[in-house]
Structures are given as C-alpha cells and as structure tokens.
mmCIF file of the N, C-alpha and C atoms, coordinates in Angstrom:
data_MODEL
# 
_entry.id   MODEL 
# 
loop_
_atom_site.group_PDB 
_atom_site.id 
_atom_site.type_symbol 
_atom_site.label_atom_id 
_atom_site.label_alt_id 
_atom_site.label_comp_id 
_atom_site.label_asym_id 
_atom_site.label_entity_id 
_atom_site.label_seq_id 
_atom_site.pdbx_PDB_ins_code 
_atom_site.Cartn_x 
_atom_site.Cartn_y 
_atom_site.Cartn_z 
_atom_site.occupancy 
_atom_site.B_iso_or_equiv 
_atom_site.pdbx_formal_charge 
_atom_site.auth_seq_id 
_atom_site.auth_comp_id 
_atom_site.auth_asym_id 
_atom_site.auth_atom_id 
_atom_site.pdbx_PDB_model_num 
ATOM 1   N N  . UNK A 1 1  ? 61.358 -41.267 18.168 1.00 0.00 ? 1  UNK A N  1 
ATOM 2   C CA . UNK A 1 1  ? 61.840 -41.562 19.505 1.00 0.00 ? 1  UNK A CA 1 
ATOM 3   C C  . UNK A 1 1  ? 63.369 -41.611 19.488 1.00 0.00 ? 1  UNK A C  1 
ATOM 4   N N  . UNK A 1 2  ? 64.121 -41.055 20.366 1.00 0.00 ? 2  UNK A N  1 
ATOM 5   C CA . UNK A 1 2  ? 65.285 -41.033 20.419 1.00 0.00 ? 2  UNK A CA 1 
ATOM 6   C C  . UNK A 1 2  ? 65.875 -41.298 21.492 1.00 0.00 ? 2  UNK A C  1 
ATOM 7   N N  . UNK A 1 3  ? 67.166 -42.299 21.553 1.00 0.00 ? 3  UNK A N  1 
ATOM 8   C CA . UNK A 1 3  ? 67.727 -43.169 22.541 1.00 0.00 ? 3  UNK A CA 1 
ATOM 9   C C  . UNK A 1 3  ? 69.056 -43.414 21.930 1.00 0.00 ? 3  UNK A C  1 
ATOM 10  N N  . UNK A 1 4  ? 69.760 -44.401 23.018 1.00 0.00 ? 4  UNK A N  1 
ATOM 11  C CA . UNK A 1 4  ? 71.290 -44.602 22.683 1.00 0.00 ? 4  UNK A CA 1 
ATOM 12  C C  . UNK A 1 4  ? 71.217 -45.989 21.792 1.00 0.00 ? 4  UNK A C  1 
ATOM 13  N N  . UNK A 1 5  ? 72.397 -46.085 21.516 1.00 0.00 ? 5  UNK A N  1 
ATOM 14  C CA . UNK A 1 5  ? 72.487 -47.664 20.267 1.00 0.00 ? 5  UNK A CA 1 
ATOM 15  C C  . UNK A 1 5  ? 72.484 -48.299 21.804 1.00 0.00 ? 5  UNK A C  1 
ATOM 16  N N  . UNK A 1 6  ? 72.627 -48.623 22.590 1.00 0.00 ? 6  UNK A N  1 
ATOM 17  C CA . UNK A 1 6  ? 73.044 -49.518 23.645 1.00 0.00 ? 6  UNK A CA 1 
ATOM 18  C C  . UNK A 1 6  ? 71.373 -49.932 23.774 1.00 0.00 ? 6  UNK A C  1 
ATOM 19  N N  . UNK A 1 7  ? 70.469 -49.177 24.168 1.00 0.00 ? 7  UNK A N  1 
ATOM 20  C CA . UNK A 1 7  ? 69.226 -49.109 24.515 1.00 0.00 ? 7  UNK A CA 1 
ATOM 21  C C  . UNK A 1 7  ? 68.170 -49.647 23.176 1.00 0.00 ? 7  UNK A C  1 
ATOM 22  N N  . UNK A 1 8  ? 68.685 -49.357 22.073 1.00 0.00 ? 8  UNK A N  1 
ATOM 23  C CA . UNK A 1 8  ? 67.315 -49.309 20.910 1.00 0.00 ? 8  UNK A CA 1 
ATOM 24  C C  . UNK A 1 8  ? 67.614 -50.924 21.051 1.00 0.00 ? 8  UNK A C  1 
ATOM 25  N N  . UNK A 1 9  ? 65.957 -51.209 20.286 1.00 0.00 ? 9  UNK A N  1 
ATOM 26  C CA . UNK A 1 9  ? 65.644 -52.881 19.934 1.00 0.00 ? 9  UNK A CA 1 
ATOM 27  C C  . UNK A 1 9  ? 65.957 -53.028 18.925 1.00 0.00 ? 9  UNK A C  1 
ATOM 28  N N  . UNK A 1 10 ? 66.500 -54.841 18.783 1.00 0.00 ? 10 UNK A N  1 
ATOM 29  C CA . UNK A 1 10 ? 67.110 -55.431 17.346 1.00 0.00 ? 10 UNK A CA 1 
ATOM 30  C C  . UNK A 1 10 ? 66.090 -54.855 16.425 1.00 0.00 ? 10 UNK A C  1 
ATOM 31  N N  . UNK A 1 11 ? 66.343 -55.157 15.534 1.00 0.00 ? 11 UNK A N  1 
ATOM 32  C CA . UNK A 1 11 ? 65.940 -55.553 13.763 1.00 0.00 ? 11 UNK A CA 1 
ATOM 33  C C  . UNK A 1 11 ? 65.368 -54.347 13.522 1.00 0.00 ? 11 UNK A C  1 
ATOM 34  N N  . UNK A 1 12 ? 65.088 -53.261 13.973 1.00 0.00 ? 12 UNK A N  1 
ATOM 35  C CA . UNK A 1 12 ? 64.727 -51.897 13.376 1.00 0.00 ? 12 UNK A CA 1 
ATOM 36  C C  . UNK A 1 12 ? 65.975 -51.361 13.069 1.00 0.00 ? 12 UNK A C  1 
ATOM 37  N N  . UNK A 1 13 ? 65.186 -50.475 11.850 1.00 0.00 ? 13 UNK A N  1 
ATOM 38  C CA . UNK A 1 13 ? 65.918 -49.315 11.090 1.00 0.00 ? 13 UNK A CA 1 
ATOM 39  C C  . UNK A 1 13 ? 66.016 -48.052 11.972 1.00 0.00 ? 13 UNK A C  1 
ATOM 40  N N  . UNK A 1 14 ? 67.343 -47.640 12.438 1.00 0.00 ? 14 UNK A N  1 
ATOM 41  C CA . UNK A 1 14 ? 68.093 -46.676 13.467 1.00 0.00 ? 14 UNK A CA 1 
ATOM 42  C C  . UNK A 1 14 ? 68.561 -45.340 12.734 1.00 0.00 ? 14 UNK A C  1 
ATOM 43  N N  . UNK A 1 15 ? 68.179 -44.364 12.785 1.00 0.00 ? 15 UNK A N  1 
ATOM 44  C CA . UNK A 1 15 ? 69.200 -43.397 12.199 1.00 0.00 ? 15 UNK A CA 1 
ATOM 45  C C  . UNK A 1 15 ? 70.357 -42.642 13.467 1.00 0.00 ? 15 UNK A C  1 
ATOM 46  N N  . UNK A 1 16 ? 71.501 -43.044 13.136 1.00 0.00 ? 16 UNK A N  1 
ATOM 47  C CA . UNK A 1 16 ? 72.502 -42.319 13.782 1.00 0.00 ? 16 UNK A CA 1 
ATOM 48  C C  . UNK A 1 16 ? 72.568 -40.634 14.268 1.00 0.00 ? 16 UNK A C  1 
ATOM 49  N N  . UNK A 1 17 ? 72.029 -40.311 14.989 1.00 0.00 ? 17 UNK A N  1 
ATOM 50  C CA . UNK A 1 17 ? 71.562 -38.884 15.943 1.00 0.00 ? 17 UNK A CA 1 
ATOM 51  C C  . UNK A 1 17 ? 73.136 -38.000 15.873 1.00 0.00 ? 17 UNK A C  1 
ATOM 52  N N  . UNK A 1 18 ? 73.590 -38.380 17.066 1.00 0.00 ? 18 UNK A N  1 
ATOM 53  C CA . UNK A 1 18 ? 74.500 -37.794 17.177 1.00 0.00 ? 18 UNK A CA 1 
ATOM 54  C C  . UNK A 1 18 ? 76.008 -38.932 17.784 1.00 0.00 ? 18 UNK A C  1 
ATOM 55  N N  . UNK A 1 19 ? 76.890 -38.431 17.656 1.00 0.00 ? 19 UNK A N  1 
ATOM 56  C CA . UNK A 1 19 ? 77.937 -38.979 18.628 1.00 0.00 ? 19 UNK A CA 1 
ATOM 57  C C  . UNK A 1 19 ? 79.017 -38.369 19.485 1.00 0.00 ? 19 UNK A C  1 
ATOM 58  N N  . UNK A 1 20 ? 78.405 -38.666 20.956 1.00 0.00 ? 20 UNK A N  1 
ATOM 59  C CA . UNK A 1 20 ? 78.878 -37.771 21.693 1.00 0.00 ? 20 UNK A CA 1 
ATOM 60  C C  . UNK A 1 20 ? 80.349 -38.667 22.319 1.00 0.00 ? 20 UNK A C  1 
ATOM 61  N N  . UNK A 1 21 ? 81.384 -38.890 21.413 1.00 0.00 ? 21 UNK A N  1 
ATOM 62  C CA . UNK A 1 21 ? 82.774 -39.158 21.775 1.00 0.00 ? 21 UNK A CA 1 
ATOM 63  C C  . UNK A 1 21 ? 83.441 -38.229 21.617 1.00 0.00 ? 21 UNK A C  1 
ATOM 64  N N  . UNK A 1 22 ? 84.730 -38.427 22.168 1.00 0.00 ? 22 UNK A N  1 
ATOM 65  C CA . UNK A 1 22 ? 86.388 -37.883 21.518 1.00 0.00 ? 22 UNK A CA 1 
ATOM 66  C C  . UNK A 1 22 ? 85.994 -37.591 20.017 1.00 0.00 ? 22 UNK A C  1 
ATOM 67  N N  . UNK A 1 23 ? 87.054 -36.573 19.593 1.00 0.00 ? 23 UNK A N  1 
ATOM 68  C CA . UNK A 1 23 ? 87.185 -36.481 17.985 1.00 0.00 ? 23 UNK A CA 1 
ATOM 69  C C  . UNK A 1 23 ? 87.935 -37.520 17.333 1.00 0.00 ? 23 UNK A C  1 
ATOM 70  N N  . UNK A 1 24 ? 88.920 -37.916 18.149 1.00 0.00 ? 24 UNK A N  1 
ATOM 71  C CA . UNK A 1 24 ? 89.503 -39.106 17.788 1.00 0.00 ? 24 UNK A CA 1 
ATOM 72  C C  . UNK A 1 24 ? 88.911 -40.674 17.607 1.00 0.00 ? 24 UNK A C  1 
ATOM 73  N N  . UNK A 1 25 ? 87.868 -40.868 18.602 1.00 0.00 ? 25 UNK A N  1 
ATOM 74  C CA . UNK A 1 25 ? 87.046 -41.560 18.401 1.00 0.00 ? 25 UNK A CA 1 
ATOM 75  C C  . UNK A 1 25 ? 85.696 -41.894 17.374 1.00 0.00 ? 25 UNK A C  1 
ATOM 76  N N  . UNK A 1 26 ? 85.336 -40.434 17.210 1.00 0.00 ? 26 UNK A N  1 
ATOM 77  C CA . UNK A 1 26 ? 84.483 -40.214 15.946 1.00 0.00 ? 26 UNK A CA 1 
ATOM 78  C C  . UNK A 1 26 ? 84.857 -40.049 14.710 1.00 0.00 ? 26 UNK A C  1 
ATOM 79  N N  . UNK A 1 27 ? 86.484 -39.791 14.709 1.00 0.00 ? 27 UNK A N  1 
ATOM 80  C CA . UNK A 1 27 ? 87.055 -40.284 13.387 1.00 0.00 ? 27 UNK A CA 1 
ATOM 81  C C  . UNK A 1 27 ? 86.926 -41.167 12.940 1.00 0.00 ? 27 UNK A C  1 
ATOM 82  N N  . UNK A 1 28 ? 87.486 -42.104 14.212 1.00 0.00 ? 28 UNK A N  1 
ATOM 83  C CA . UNK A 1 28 ? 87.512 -43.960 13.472 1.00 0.00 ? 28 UNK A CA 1 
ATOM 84  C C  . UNK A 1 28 ? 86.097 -44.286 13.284 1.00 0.00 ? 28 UNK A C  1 
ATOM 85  N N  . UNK A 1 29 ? 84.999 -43.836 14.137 1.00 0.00 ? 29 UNK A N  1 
ATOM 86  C CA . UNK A 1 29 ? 83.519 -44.245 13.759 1.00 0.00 ? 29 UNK A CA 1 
ATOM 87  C C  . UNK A 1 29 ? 83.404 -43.699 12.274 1.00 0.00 ? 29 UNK A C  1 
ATOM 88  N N  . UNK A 1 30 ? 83.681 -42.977 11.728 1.00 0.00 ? 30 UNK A N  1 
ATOM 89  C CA . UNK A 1 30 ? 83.240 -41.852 10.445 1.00 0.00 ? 30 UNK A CA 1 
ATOM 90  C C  . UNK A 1 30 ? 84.070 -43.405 9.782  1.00 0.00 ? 30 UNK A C  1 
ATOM 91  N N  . UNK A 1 31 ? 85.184 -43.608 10.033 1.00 0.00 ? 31 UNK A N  1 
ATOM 92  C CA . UNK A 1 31 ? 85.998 -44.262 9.127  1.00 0.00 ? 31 UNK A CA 1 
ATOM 93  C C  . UNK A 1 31 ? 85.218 -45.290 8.569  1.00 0.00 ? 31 UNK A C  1 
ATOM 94  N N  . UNK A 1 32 ? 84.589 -46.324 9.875  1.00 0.00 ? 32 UNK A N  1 
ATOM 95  C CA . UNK A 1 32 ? 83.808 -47.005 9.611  1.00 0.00 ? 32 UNK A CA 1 
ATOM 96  C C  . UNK A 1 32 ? 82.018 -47.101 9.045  1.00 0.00 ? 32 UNK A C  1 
ATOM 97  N N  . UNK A 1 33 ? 81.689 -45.847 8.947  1.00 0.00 ? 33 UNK A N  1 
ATOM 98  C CA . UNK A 1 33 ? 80.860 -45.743 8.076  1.00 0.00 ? 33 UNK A CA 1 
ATOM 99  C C  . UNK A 1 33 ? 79.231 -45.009 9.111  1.00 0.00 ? 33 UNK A C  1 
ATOM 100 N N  . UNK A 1 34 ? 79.994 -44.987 10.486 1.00 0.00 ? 34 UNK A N  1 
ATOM 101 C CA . UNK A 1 34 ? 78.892 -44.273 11.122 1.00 0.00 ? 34 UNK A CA 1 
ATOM 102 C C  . UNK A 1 34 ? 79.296 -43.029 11.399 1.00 0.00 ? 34 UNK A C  1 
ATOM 103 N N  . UNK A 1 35 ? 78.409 -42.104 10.526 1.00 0.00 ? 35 UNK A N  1 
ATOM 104 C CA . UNK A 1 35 ? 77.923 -40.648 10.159 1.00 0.00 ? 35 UNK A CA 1 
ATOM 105 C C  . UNK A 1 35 ? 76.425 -40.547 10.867 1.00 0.00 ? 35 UNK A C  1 
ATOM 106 N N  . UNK A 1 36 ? 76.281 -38.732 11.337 1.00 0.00 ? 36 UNK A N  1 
ATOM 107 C CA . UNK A 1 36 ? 75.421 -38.387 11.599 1.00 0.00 ? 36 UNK A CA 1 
ATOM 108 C C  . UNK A 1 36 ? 74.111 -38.834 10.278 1.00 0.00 ? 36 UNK A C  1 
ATOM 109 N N  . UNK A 1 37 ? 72.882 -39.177 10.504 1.00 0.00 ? 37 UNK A N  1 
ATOM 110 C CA . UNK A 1 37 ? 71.618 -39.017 9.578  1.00 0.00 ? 37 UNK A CA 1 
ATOM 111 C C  . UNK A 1 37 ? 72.170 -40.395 8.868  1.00 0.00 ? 37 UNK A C  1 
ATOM 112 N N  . UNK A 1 38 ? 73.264 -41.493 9.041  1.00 0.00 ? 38 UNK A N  1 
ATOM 113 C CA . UNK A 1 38 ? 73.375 -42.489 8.014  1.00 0.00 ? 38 UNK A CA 1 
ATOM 114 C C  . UNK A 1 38 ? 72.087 -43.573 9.015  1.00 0.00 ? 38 UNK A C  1 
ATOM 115 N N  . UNK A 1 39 ? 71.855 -44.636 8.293  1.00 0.00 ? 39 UNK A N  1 
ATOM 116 C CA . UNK A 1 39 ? 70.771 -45.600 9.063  1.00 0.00 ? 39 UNK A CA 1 
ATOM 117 C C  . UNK A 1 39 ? 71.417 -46.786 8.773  1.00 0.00 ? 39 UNK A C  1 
ATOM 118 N N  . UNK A 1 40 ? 71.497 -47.603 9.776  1.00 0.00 ? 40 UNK A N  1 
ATOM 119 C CA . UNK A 1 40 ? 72.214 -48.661 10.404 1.00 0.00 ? 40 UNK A CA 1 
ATOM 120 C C  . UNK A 1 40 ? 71.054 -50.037 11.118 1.00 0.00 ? 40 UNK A C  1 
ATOM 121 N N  . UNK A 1 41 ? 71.061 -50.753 11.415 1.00 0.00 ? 41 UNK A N  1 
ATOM 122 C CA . UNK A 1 41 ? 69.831 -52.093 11.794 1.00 0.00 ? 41 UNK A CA 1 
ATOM 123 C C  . UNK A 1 41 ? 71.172 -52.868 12.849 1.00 0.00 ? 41 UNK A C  1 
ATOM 124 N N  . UNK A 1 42 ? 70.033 -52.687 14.611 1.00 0.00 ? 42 UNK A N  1 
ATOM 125 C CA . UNK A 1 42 ? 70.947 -53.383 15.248 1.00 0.00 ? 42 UNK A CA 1 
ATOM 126 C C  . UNK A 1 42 ? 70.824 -54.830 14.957 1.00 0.00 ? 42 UNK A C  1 
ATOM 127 N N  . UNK A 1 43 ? 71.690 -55.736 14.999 1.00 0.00 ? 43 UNK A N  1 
ATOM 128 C CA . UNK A 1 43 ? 71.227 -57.276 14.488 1.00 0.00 ? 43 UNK A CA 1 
ATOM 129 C C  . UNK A 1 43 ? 71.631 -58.275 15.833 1.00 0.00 ? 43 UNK A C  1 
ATOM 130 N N  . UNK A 1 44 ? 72.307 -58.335 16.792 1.00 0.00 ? 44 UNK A N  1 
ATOM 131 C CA . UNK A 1 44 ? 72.776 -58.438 17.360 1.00 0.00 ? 44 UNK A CA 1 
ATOM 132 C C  . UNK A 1 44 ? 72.582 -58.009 19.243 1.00 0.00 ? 44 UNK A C  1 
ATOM 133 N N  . UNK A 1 45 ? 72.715 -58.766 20.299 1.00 0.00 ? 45 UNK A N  1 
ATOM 134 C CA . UNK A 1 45 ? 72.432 -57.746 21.632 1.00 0.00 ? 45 UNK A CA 1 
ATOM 135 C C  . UNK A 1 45 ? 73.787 -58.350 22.256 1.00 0.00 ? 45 UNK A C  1 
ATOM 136 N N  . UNK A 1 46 ? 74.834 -58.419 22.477 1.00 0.00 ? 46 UNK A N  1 
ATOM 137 C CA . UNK A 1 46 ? 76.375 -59.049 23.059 1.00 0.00 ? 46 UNK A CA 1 
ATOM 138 C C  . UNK A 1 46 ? 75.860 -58.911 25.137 1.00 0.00 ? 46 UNK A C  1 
ATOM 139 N N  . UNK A 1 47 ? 76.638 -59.561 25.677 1.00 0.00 ? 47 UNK A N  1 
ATOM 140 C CA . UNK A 1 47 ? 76.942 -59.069 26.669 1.00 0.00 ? 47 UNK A CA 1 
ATOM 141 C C  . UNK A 1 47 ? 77.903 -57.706 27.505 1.00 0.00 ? 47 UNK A C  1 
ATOM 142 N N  . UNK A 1 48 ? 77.301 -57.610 28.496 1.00 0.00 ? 48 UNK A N  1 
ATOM 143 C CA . UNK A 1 48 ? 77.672 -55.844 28.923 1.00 0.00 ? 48 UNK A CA 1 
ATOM 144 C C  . UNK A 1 48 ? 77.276 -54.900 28.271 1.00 0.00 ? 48 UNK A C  1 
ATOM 145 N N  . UNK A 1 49 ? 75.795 -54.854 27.230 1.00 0.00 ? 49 UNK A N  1 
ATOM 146 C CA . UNK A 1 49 ? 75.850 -53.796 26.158 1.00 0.00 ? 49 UNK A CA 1 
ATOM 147 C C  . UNK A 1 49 ? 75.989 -53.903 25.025 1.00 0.00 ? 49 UNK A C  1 
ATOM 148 N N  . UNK A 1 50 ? 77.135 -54.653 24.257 1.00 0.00 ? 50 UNK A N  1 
ATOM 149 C CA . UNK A 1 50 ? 77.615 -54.424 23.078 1.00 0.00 ? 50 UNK A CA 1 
ATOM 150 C C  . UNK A 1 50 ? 76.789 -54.639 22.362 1.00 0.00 ? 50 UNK A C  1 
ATOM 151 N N  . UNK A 1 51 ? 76.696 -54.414 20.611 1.00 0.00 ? 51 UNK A N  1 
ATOM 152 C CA . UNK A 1 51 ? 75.758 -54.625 19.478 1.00 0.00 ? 51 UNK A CA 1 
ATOM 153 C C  . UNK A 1 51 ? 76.582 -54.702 18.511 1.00 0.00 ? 51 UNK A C  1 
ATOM 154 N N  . UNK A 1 52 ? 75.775 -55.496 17.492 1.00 0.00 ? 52 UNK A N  1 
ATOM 155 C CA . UNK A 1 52 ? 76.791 -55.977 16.426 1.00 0.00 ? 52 UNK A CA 1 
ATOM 156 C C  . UNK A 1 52 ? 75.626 -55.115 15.307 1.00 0.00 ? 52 UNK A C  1 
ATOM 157 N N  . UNK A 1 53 ? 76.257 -54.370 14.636 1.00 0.00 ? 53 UNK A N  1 
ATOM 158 C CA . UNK A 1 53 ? 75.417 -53.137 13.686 1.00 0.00 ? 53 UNK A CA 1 
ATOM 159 C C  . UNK A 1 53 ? 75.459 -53.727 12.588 1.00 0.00 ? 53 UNK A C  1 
ATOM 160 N N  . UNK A 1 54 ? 74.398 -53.839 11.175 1.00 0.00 ? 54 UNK A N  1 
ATOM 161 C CA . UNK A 1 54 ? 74.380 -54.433 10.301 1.00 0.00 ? 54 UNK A CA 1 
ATOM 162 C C  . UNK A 1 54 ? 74.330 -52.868 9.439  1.00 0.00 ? 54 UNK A C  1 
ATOM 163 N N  . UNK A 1 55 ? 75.614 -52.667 8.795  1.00 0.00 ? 55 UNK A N  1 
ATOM 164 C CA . UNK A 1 55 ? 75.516 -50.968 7.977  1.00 0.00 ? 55 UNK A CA 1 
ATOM 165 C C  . UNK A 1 55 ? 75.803 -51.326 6.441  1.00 0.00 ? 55 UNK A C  1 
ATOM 166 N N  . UNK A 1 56 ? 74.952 -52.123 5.333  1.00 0.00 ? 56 UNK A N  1 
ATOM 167 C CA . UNK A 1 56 ? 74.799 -52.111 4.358  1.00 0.00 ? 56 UNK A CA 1 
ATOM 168 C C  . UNK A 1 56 ? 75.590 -53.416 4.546  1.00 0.00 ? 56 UNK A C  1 
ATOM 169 N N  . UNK A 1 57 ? 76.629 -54.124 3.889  1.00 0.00 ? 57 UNK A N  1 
ATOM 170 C CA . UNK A 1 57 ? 76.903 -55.985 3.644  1.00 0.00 ? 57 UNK A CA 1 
ATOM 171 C C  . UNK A 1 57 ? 77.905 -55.697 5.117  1.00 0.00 ? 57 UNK A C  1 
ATOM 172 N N  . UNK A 1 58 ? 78.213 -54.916 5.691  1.00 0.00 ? 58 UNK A N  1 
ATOM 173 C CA . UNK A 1 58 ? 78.770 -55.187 6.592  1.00 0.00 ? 58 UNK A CA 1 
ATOM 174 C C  . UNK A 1 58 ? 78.419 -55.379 7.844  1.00 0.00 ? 58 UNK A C  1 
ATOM 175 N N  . UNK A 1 59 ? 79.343 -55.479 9.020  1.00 0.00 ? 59 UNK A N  1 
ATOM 176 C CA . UNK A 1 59 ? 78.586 -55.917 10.569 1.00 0.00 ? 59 UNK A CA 1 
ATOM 177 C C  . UNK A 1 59 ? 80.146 -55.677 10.933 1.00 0.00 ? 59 UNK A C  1 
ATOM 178 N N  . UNK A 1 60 ? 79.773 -54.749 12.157 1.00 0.00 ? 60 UNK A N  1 
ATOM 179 C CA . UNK A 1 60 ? 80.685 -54.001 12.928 1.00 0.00 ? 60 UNK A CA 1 
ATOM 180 C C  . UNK A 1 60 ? 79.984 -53.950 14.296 1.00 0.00 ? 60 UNK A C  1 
ATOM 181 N N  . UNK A 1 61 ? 81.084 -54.802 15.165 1.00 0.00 ? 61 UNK A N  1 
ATOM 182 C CA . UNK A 1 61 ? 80.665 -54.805 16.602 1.00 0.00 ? 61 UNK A CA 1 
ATOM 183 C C  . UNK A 1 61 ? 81.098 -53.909 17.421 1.00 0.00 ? 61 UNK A C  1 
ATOM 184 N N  . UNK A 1 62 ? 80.837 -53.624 18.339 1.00 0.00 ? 62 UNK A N  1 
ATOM 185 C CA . UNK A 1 62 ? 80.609 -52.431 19.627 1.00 0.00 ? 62 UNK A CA 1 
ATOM 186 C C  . UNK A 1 62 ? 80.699 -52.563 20.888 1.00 0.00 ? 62 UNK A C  1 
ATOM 187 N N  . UNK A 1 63 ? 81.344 -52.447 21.373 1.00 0.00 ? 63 UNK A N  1 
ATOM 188 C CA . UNK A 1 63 ? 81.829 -52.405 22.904 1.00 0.00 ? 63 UNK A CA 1 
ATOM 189 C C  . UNK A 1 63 ? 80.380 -51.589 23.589 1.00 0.00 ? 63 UNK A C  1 
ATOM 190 N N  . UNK A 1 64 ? 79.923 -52.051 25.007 1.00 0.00 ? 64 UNK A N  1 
ATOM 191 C CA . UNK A 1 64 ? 78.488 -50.981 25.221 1.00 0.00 ? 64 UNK A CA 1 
ATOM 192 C C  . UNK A 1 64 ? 79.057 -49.960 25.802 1.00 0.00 ? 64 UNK A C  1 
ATOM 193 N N  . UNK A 1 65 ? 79.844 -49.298 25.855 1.00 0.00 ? 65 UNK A N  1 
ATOM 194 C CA . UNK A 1 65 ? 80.516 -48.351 26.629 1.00 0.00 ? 65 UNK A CA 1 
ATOM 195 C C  . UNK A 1 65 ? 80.446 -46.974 25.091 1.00 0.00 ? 65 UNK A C  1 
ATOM 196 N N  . UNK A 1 66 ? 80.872 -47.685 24.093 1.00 0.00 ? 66 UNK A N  1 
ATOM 197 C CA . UNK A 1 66 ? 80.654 -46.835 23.014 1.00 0.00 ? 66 UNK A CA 1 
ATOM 198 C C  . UNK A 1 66 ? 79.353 -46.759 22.433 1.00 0.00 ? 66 UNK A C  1 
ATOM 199 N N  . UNK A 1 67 ? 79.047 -47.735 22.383 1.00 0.00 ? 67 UNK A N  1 
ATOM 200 C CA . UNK A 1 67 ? 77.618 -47.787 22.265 1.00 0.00 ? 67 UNK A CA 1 
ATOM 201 C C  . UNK A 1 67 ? 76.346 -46.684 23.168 1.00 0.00 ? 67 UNK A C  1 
ATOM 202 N N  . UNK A 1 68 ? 76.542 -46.530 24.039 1.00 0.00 ? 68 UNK A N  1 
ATOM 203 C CA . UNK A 1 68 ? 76.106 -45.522 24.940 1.00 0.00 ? 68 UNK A CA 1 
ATOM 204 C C  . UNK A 1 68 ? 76.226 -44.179 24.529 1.00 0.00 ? 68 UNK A C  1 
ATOM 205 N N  . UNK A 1 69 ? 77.281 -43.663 23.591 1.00 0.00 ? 69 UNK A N  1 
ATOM 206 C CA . UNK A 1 69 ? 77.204 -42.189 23.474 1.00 0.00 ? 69 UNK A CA 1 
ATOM 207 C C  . UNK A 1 69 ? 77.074 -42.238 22.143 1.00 0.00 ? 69 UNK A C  1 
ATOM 208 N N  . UNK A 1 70 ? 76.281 -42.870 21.515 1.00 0.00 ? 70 UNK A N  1 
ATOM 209 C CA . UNK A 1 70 ? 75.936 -43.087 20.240 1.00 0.00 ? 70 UNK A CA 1 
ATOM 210 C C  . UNK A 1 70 ? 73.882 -42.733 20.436 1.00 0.00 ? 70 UNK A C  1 
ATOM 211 N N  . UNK A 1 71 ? 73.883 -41.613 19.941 1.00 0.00 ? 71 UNK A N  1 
ATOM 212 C CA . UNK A 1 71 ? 72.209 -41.346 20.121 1.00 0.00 ? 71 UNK A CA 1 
ATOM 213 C C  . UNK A 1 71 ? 71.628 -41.677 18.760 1.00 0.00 ? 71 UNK A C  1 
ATOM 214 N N  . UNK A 1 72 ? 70.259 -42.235 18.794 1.00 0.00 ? 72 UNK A N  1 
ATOM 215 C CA . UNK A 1 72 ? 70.241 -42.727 17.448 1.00 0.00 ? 72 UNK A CA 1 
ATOM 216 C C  . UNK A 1 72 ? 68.563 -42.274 17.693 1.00 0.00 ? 72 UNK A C  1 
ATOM 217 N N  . UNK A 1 73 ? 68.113 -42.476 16.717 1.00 0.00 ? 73 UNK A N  1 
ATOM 218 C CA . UNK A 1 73 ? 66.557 -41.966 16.504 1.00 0.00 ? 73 UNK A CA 1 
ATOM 219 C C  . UNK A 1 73 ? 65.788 -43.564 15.866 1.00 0.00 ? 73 UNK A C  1 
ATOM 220 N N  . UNK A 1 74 ? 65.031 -44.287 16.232 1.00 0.00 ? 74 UNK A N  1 
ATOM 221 C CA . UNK A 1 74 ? 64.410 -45.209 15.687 1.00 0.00 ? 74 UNK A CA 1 
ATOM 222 C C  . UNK A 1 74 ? 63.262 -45.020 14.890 1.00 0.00 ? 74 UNK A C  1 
ATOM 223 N N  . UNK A 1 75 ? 63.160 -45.606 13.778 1.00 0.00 ? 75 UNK A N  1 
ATOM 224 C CA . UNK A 1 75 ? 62.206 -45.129 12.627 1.00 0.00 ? 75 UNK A CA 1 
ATOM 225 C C  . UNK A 1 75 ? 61.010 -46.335 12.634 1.00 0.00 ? 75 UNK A C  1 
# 
C-alpha cells in the first residue's frame, strides 16, 4: 500500500517511495539519511501533520508540509 509520510500509521515499518521536492530539498533529506527504498518507523503524530521519524538511533522531525511529498510504501 502506498501513501504519504503525513498519512501512514505510527509504529510500522515504512519504506521511503519516492520524494517529490526541490533538489535542494532532497539533498538535505539524502543528507539526513532519507533515500529512496531506505525504511524508516513513524514514532511520533505532531500537530498540523508533522512526524517525528525513528531512522536507525536517530529521530528527525518533519514539518507536514514536507511530510506530504514524501511517498512511502508500508510493509
């Protein structure tokens, strides 16, 4: 099943689909460790959207605006 990070449910295992930002924007995502096919666990639901991503010992939060063009596939 495939949906946006804004949309998928906590505590499942997500694989990162695609990301439909700026290149500039998908740089700094790459920087931070979200790549196409990497798998990520939302842990987190913020207000307006946002999600706080649990990507191996780390946790990187998300504005839902970015979160939205982030397509992810739930496993």
């Amino acid at each position: 099943m495939t949906e946006t990070l804004r949309t998928c449910p906590l505590g499942v295992d997500i694989e990162i689909c695609r990301i439909d930002l700026s290149s500039a924007y998908r740089f700094r995502l790459r920087e931070l460790g979200f790549r196409e096919h990497e798998r990520v666990r939302v842990i987190q639901k913020a207000n307006f959207g946002g999600r706080v991503i649990a990507h191996g010992s780390e946790r990187i939060a998300l504005d839902g605006a970015t979160a939205k063009h982030i397509v992810v596939k739930v496993s």
